[in-house]
N, C-alpha and C positions, 0 to 999 in steps of 0.2 A: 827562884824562877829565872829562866834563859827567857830569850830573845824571843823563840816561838811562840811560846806559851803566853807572853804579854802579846806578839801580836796575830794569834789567835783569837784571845779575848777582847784585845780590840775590834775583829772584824764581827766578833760574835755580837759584839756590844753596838755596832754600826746596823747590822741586822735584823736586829732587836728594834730596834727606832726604827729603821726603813719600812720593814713589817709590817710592823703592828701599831704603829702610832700614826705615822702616815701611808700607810698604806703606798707604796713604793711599787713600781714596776716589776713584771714577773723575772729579768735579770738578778732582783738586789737579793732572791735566792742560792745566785751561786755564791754570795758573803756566807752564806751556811754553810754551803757544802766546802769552798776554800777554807773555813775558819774550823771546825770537826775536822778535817783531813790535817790539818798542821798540827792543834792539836796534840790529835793521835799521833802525827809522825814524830814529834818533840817529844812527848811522855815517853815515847819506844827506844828513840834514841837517846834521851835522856840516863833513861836505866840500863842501859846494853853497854852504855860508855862507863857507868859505875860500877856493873858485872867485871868489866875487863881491868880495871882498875885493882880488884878485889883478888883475882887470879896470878898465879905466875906464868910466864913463862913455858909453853909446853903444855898450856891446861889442864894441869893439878892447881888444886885449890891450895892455899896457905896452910901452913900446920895451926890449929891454934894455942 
C-alpha cells in the first residue's frame, strides 16, 4: 500500500464517524468525495506506473 491509499482510507474512516455516528455538518461530506477521488487517483496510478515498468523502451512488451 502507498501513501494515497492509506491516506484515503483514513479520510474515508474520518467520514464514517463524522456521518454517521455523530452526525457531523453537511461539509464532513466532502471527506467522501476527497477520500473516493484519491483513492481512485492512487489505484490508477499505482498500476500505469507498474504497466511501464513491465514494458521496454519504444512500447514493445518484453519477449517472454
Amino acid at each position: 500500500m502507498n501513501l494515497g491509499i492509506v491516506g484515503a482510507l483514513v479520510l474515508l474512516l474520518i467520514w464514517a464517524i463524522a456521518a454517521l455516528v455523530v452526525e457531523g455538518p453537511g461539509w464532513v461530506h466532502l471527506l467522501l468525495t476527497v477520500g473516493v477521488s484519491l483513492l481512485i487517483y492512487s489505484i490508477v496510478i499505482r498500476s500505469s506506473t507498474r504497466d511501464r515498468s513491465i514494458r521496454e523502451p519504444g512500447g514493445r512488451d518484453k519477449p517472454s
